[in-house]
N, C-alpha and C positions, 0 to 999 in steps of 0.2 A: 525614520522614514525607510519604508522596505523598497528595493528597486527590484521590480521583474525583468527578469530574463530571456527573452523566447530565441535558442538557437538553433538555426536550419542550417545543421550540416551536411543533408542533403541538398541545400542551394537549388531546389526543386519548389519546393513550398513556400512562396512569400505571402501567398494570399490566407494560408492554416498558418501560419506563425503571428501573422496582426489578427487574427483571428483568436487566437489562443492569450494572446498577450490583453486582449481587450475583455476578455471572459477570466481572465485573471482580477483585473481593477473590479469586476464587475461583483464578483463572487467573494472577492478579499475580506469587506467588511460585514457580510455574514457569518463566514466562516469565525474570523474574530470575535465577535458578537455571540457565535453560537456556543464554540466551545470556552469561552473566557482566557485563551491564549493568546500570547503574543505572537506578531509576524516574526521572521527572522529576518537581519538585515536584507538579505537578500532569496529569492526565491527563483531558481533557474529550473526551465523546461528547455527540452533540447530534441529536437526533430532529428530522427535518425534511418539510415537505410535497412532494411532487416539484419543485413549480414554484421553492421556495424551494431546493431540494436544485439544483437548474440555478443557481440563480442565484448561490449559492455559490460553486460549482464554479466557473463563469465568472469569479467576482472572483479565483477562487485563478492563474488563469490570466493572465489580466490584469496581477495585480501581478508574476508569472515573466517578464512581456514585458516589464512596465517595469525591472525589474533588470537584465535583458538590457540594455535599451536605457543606462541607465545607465552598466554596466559596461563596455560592450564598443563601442570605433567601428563601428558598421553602416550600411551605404550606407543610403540610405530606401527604393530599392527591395527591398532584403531586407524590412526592417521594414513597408512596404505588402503584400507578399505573403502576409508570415503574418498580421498582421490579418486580411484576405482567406479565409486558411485557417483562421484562429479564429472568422469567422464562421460558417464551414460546420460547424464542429465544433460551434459553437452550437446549429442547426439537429438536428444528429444525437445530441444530449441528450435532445431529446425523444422518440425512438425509444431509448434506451440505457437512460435511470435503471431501467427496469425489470430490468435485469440486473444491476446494480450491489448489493454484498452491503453495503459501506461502502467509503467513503472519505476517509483521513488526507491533509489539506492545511495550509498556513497560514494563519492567520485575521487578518482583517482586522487585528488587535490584535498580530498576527507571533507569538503563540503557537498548538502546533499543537494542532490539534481531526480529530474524526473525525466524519464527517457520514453518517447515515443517514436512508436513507427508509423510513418502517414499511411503507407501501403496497408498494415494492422488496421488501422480505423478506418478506412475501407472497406475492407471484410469484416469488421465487428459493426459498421454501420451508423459509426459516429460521425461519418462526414456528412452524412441524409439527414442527418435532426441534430439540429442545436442547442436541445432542451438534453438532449444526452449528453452531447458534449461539455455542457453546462457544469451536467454533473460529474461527467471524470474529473474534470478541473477543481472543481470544489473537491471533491471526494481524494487527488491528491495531493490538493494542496492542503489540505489537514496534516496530510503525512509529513509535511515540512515542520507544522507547527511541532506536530509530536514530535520530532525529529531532535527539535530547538529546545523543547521542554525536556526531553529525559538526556539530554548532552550529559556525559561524564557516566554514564550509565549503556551496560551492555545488553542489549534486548536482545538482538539479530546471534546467533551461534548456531554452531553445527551439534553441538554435548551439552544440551539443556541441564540435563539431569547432572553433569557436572560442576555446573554453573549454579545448580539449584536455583533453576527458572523453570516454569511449566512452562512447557511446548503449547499444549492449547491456548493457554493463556495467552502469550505473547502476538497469535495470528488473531483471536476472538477478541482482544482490547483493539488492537491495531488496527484490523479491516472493520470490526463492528465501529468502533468510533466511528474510524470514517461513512462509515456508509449509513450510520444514526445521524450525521452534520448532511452529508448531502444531501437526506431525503428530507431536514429540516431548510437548508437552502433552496433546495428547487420548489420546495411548497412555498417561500417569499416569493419566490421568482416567477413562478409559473402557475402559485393557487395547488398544488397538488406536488406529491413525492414522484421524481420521475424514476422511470426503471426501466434501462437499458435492454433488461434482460429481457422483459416482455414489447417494450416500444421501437429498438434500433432492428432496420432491415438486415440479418446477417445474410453474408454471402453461401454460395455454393461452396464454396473452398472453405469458411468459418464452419459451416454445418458438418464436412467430410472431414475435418479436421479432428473436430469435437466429437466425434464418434467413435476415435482411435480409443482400444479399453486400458481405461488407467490415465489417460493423458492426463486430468485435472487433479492429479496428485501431485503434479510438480509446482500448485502452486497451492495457497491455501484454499481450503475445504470452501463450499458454497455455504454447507453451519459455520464458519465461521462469521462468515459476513451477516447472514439471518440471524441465530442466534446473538451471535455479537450485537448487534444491534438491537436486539431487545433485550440484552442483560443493560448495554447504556440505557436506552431510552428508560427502562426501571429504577436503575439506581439514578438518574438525572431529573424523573419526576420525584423519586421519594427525596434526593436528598440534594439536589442540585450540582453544579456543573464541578464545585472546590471538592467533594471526594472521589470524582474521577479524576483531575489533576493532582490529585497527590500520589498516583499508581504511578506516573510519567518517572518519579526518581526513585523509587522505590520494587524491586521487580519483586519483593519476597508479596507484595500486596496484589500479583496478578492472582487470577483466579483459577483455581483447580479443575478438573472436568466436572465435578460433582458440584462446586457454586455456578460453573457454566449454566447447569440446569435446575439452578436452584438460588437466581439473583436475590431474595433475601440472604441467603446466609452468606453470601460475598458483601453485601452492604453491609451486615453486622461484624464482616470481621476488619473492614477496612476501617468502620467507621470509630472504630476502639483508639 
């Protein structure tokens, strides 16, 4: 039995917290049903202020470097560079959270949680339609399942290439799944795939924001989630939902940039 979590520690939101918590129950056994995954004991969202939403984010990042560091022999001046470079990513949170719909990391406590900024959905226009918020909820509560499915396995890292993980890979499974369940969930739900991107009112502040050049590189690519989504939805009509759950513990089986655009020959290499 999974217990949901909805935390407002901004003690601002009780009405988007039973809001969120209810569009959880609601979405739950789609999402199951869709991807053939288990729920995980438990599934926490957690309502947060910007400033604390950055500062979050930051530790979630923080302890991916210290695994890195951990795991892997790295000269120091690698590891001084990207410090370096996670400073500046610092920096550019405070220009981003306003585009940010949620986001699924590991918590301090090493279980995962999804962090949202009410202020964020706001300006992204999630709190005007229902049918969107529907779908971030779905879209990442998937990230929980994947989360629970590849347990014991490293996806998230700063040194792909020394991990011998593809870097596209890991964002174009990750976001394209998700975002293949949600537009399968919101067509139960709503008769049709919903899409934020075209449907939610963004703000003045979400449009001046998203204008900044470069901003959308500090999170995954918009091909990832399109593409992604239509490498799933190919490989899940040819060969259903068990040869994409078998990538979840296995990262040598994500996809290269070239099966990215070429979903037969990733389904024939996975399906060996």
């Amino acid at each position: 039995m999974t217990r949901f979590v909805v935390l407002d520690d901004t003690r601002r939101h009780p009405e988007l917290s039973e809001q969120i918590f209810t569009t959880l129950h609601i979405v739950a056994p789609h999402v199951v049903e869709t991807t053939g995954l288990p729920l995980p004991p438990e599934v926490r969202f957690r309502l947060l202020t910007p400033t604390a939403w950055r500062h979050v984010s930051r530790e979630s990042r923080e302890r991916v470097l210290q695994r890195d560091i951990t795991d892997l022999d790295l000269p120091p001046e690698k590891i001084n560079a990207l410090r370096g470079a996670l400073k500046v990513t610092d920096l550019f949170t405070a220009l981003i959270w306003p585009l940010i719909l949620g986001q699924t990391v590991k918590g301090s406590d090493g279980d995962t949680q999804t962090i949202l900024a009410p202020r964020a959905l706001h300006h992204t226009g999630l709190l005007a339609d229902d049918q969107c918020l529907h779908q971030m909820v779905a879209h990442e509560l998937v990230h929980h399942l994947q989360a629970e499915a590849r347990a014991g396995t490293v996806w998230h890292t700063f040194f792909p290439a020394e991990r011998q993980i593809s870097k596209e890979g890991v964002s174009t499974v990750l976001e394209g799944h998700a975002s293949w369940v949600d537009q399968q969930v919101t067509t139960r739900l709503v008769g049709r795939p919903v899409d934020h991107h075209q449907q939610a009112p963004r703000s003045w502040r979400y449009r001046l924001h998203a204008s900044i050049p470069g901003i959308r590189r500090l999170g995954p690519s918009r091909a990832a989630y399109q593409q992604g989504a239509r490498l799933i939805a190919h490989t899940v009509q040819a060969h259903g939902t068990d040869l994409i759950n078998r990538v979840w513990k296995d990262t040598a089986l994500l996809p290269t940039a070239r099966e990215i655009a070429d979903p037969d020959a990733w389904c024939r290499r996975i399906a060996v």
